[in-house]
C-alpha positions in Angstrom: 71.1 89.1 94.7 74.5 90.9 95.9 76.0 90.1 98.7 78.7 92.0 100.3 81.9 90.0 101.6 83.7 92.3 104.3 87.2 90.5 105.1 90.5 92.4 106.5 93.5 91.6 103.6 94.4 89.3 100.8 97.8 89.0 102.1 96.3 86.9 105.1 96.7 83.3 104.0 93.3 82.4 105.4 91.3 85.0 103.7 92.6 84.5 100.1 91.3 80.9 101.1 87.8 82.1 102.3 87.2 84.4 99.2 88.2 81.5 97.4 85.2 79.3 98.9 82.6 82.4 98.6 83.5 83.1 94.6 82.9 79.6 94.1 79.1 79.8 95.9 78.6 82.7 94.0 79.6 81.5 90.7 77.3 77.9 91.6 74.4 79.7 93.2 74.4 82.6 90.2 74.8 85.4 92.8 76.7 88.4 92.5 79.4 88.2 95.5 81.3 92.4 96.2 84.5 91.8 98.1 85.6 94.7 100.4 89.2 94.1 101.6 89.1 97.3 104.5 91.8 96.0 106.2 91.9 96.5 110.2 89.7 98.2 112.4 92.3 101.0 114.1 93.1 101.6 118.0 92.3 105.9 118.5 95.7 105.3 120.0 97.8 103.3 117.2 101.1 103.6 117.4 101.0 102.0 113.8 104.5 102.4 111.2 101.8 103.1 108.9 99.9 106.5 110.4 97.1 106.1 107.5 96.6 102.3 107.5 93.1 103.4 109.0 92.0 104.7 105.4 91.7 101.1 104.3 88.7 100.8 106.0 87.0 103.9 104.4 85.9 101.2 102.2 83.0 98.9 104.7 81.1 102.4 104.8 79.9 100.8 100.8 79.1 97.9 102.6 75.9 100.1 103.6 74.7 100.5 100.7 71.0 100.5 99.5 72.0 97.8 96.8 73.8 95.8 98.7 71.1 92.5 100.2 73.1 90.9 102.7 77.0 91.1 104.7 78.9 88.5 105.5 81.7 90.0 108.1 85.1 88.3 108.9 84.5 90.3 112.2 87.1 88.3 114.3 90.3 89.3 111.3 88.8 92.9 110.5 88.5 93.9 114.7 91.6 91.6 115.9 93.5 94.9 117.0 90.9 96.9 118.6 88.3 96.1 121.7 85.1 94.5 122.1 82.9 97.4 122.2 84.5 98.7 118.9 83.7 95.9 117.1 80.0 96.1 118.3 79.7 99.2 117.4 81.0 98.8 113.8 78.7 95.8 113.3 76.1 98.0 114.3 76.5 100.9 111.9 75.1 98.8 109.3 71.3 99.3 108.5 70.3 98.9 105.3 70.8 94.6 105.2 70.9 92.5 107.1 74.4 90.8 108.8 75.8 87.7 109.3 79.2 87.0 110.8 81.8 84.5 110.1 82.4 83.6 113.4 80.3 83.8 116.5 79.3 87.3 118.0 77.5 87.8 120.8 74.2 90.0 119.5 74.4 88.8 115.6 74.0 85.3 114.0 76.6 83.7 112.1 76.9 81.3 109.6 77.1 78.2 110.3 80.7 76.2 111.0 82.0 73.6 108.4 82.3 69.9 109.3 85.1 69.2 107.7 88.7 69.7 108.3 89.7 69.6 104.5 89.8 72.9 103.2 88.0 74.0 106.1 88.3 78.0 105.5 87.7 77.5 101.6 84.4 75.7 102.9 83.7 78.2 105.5 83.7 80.6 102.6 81.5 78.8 100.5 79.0 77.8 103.5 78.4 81.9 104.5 77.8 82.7 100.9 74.8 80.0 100.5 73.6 81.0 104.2 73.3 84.2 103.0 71.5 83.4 100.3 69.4 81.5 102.5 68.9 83.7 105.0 67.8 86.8 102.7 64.7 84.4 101.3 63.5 82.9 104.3 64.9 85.4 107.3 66.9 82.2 109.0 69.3 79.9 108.2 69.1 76.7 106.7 68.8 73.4 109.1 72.1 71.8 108.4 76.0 72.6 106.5 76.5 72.6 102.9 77.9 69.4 101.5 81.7 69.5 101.1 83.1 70.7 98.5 86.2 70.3 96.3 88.0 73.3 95.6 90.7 73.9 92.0 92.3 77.3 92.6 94.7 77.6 89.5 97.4 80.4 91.4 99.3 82.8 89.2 102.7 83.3 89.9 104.5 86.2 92.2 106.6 87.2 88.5 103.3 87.6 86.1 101.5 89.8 88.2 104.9 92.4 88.7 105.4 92.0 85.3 101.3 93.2 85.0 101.5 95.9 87.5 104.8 97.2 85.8 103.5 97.5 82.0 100.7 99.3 83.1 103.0 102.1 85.3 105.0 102.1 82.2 102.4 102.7 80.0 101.0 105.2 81.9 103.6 106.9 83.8 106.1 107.5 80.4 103.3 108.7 78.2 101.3 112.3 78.2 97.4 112.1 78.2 95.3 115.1 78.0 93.0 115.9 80.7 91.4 112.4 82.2 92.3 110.2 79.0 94.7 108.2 81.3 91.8 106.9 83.1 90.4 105.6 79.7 93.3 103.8 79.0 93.4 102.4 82.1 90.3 100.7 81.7 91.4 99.9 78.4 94.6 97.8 79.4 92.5 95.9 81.8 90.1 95.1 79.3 93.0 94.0 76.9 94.0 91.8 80.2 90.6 90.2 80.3 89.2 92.3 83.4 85.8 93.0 82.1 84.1 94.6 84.6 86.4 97.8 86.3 85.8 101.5 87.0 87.5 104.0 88.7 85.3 107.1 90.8 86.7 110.0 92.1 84.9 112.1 94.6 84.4 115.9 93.4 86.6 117.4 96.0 89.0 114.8 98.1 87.7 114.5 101.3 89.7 114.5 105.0 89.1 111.4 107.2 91.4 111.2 110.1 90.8 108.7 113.4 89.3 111.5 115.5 87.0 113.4 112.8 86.0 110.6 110.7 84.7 111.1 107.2 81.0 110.9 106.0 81.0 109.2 102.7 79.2 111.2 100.2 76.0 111.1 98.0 77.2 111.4 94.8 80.7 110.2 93.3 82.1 111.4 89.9 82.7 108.3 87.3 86.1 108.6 85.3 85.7 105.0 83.3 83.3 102.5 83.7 83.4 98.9 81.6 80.5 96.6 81.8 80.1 93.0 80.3 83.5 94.2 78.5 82.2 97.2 76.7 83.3 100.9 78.2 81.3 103.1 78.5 81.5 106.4 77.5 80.9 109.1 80.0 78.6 112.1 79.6 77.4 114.8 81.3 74.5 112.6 82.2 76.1 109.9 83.5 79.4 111.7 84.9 77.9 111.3 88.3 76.6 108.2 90.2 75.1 108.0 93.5 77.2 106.1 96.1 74.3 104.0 96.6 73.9 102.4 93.3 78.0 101.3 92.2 77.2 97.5 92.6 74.2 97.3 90.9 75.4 99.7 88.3 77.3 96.1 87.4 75.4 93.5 88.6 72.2 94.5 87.0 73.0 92.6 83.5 74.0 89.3 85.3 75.9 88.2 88.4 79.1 89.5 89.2 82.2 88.4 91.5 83.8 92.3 92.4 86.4 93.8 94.4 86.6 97.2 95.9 89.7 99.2 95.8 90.3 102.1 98.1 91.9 105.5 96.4 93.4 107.7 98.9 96.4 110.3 100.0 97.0 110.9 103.5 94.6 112.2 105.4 92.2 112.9 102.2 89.8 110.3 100.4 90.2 110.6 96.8 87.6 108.0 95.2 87.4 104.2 94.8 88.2 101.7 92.3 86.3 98.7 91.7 87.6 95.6 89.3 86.5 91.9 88.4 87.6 89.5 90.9 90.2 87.2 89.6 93.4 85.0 90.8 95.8 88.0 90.3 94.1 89.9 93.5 95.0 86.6 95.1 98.7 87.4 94.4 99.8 89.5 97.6 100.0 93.4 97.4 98.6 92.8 93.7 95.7 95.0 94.9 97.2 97.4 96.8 99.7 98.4 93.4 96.9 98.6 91.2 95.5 101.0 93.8 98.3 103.1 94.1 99.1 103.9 90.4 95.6 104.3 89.7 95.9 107.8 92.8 99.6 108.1 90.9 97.0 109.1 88.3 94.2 111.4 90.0 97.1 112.9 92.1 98.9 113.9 88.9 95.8 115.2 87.3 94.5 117.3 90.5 98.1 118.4 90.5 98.1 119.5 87.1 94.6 121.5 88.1 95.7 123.7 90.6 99.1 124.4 88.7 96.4 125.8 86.1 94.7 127.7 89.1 98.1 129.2 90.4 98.9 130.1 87.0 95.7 131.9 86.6 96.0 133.9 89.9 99.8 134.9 88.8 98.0 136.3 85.9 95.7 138.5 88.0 98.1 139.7 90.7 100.2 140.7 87.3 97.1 142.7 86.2 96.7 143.9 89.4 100.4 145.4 89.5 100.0 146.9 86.2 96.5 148.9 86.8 98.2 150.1 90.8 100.0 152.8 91.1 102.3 152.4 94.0 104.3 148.9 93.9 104.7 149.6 97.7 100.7 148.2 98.4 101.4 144.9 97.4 104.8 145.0 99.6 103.3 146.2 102.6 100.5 144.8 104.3 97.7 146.6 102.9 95.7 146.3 99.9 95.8 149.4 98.0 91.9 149.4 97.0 90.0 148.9 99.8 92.7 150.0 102.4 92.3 147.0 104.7 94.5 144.1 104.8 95.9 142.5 101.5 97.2 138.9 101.3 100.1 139.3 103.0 98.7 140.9 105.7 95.9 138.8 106.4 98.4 135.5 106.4 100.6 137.4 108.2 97.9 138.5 111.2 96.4 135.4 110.8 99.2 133.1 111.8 99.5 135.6 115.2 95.9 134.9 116.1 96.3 131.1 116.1 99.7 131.2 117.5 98.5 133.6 120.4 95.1 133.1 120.9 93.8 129.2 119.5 93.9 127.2 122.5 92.5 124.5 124.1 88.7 125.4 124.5 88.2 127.9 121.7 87.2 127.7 118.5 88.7 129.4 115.1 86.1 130.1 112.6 87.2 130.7 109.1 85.5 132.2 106.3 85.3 132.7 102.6 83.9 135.2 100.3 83.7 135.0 96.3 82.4 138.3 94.5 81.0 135.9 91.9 80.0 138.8 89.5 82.9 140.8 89.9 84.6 139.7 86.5 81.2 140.4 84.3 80.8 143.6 86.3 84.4 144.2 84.6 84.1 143.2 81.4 81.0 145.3 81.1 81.5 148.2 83.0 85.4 148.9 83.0 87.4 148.3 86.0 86.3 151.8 87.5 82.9 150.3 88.3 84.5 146.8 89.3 86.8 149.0 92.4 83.9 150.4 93.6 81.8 146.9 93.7 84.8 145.8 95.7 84.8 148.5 98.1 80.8 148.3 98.8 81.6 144.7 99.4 85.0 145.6 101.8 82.1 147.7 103.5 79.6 145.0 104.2 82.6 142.8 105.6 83.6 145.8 107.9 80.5 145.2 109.2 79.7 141.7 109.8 83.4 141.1 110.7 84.6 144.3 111.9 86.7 142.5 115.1 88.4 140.1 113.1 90.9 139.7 111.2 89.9 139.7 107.1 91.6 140.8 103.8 91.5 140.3 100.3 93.8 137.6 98.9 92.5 137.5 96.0 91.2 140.3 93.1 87.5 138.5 93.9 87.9 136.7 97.3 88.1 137.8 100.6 89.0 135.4 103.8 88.0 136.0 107.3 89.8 134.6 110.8 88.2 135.0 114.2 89.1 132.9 117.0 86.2 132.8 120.0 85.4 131.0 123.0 81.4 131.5 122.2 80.0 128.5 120.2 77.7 130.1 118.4 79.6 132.6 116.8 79.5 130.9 113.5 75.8 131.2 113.2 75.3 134.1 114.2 78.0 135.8 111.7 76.1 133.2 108.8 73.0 135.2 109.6 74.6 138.2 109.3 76.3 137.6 106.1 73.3 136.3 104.9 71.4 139.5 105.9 74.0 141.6 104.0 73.6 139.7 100.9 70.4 140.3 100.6 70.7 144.4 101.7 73.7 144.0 98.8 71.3 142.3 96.3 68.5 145.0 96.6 71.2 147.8 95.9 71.6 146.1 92.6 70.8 149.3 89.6 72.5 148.4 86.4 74.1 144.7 87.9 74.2 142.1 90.4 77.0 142.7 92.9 76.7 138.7 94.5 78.3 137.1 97.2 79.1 133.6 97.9 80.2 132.7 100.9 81.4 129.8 103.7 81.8 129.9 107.2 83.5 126.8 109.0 84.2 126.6 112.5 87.2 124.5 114.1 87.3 123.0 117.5 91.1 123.2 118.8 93.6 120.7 117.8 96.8 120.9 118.7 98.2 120.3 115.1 95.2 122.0 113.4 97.0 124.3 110.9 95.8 127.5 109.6 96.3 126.4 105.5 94.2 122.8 106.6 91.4 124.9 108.0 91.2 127.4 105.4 91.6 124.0 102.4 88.3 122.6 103.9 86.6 126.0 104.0 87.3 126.8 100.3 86.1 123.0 100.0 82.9 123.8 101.6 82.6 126.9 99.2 83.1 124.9 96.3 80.7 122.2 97.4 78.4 125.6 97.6 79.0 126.5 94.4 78.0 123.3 92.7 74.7 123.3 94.6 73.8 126.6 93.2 
């Protein structure tokens, strides 16, 4: 059985006390126990010192997972800075097992209250893990309290888990790893420190989750490390990606576990998720929270190092570009010398005019992307003559379907697209078109395949909605394409 253990922080003194109390049911009752510290429920209108303190709780959307049997919620500590109806409604988001909280709420039952005084929130802890239990095999809860019991906590000191957290920066941070071997060793340092259960999964693209537009947590997740019963695993096309549904039992299914979750984030973007062995040293404050941090010091580094890569490759093709164009002047100007419209300066340049004249409150921008995905084999097999005039046909078909916006060429294959509207439907409608196009486009094919991918993303106004943020998520949503294909 798993059972999911939803709390706000370990920093809270009355928490660390609670977990204590569950990990010890679990461990007696041979039940694996997932803790998910998510922090605090946010206020739309926080006026926190932290402005992404909100991410934290990114994490209770695992608590909703198919292979998770029952919640306990510390709904009183997780919803102390928000209202009433908030905290309904997040206890009602859950569907897929069934809740109990650790206090009373109106609408849900809770477990049931210790009778004793002595280590009363250690008890409490141990009492919701066995109701659950209890309540999973026979749909109530049991007549009377557990027995009390003693508890032997055995606390690690403030000084061993720095010096932890600060050999494994070192270790990482100082030394040079190729591609995602950092992650490896990372998994390898814990197992060395006796953790033997850990992973770390990042999600294919990082994802934006702010307080008004709220993220959707994804199907799938990729898997970086993974070490089981204290053997790593190796990863493999086959198993490089998990669905979100199926983490904790990925763990649990060889025997009982006691887990934590760790949440891996940037901002306003979700990167991934962590998840370790529960032991004393995430008792020790911020212990957690470090662990978190260097392991995004790492996926930040390596995304980093990615689009350095990508920026380095476009260099290459604007250099390639220069050398086959006769007049230096196009790429000065505004226009792009082969297909005589706008060029990437241009576009930019227009585009930040539309916004700043036009986006208002009420309209909408819609942004799109185009990929000639066959433009390099048309290229490499029938000279660049033949690849100009397959960028033309497809400057034509843009005309076209976008001939009142603004759109341009930014890259030797891509095209992007601004328009800003009042008319809500817009998007669709220039979808269909595109889609119509593609097809007229396809059937012209003689000796290749001029094809077009493409994403259209529309944007309600915000008033610090920028033009790079909505043209990230619509290269995003291309890419997202692109892997569906």
């Amino acid at each position: 059985m798993n059972i999911g253990l939803l709390i706000s922080e370990l920093e809270d003194k009355e928490v660390k006390k609670i977990c204590i109390g569950a990990c010890k049911a679990a461990r007696d009752k041979e039940v694996s126990l997932v803790i998910i510290p998510g922090k605090y429920l946010i206020p739309d209108n926080s006026g926190s010192d932290n402005p992404f303190e909100y991410q934290y709780s990114a994490l209770f959307d695992y608590a909703d997972a198919g292979d998770i049997d029952v919640l306990l919620v510390d709904i009183e500590r997780i919803a102390s800075k928000t209202t009433i109806l908030k905290k309904e409604a997040f206890l009602k988001k859950f569907k897929k097992a069934p809740i109990l909280t650790l206090t009373e709420q109106e609408g849900f039952p809770s477990v049931i209250t210790p009778q004793t005084q002595k280590d009363s929130f250690e008890q409490l802890g141990y009492e919701a893990v066995c109701d659950a239990i209890h309540y999973v095999n026979d749909h109530s809860l049991p007549d009377s309290p557990q027995a009390p019991q003693s508890f032997h906590y055995e606390e690690i000191s403030h000084e061993s888990a720095l010096k932890i957290i600060t050999k494994i920066s070192e270790l990482l941070f100082l030394r040079k790893f190729e591609e995602d071997d950092a992650y490896k060793f990372f998994s390898s340092m814990s197992l060395k420190d006796g953790i033997n259960n850990s992973a770390i999964f990042l999600y294919e693209k990082k994802i934006r989750n702010t307080i008004k537009y709220p993220w959707e947590k994804p199907e799938n997740i990729g898997v970086k490390t993974t070490v089981i019963d204290g053997k790593e695993k190796s990863v493999d096309e086959e198993n490089a990606v998990l669905s979100t549904d199926k983490i904790i039992s990925t763990f649990t299914k060889s025997g009982p576990k006691t887990l934590i979750l760790g949440d891996l984030f940037v901002g306003e973007y979700q990167l991934g998720l962590m998840i370790s062995e529960f032991d004393q040293r995430e008792l020790v404050d911020y212990f957690l929270d470090n662990l978190t941090s260097i392991v995004t010091g790492i996926s930040r580094l390596s995304y980093l190092e990615k689009e350095l890569e990508r920026t380095t490759e476009e260099l290459y093709e604007v250099q390639e570009e220069l050398a086959r164009d006769d007049s230096v002047l196009d790429h000065i100007g505004d226009q792009d010398y082969l297909t005589g419209g706008l060029n990437r300066r241009g576009f930019f340049a227009k585009a930040y005019d539309l916004l700043k004249e036009n986006f208002t409150p009420g309209k909408n921008a819609i942004v799109a992307y185009i990929h000639m995905e066959s433009l390099k084999r048309i290229n490499d097999m029938f000279g660049h003559e033949e690849g100009d005039r397959a960028v033309k046909r497809v400057s034509q078909i843009l005309e076209e379907v976008f001939g009142d916006s603004i759109y341009g060429r930014i890259r030797g294959d891509e095209f992007a697209v601004i328009v800003v509207t009042d008319d809500e439907g817009r998007a669709e409608s220039l979808r269909e078109s595109m889609s119509e196009q593609n097809t007229k486009l396809l059937a012209e094919a003689n000796r290749y395949i001029n094809h077009l991918q493409y994403s259209i993303c529309q944007f309600g106004y915000e008033e610090n909605l920028s033009l790079r943020e909505m043209l990230k998520e619509t290269d995003e949503s291309l890419q997202r394409i692109k892997g569906n294909m």
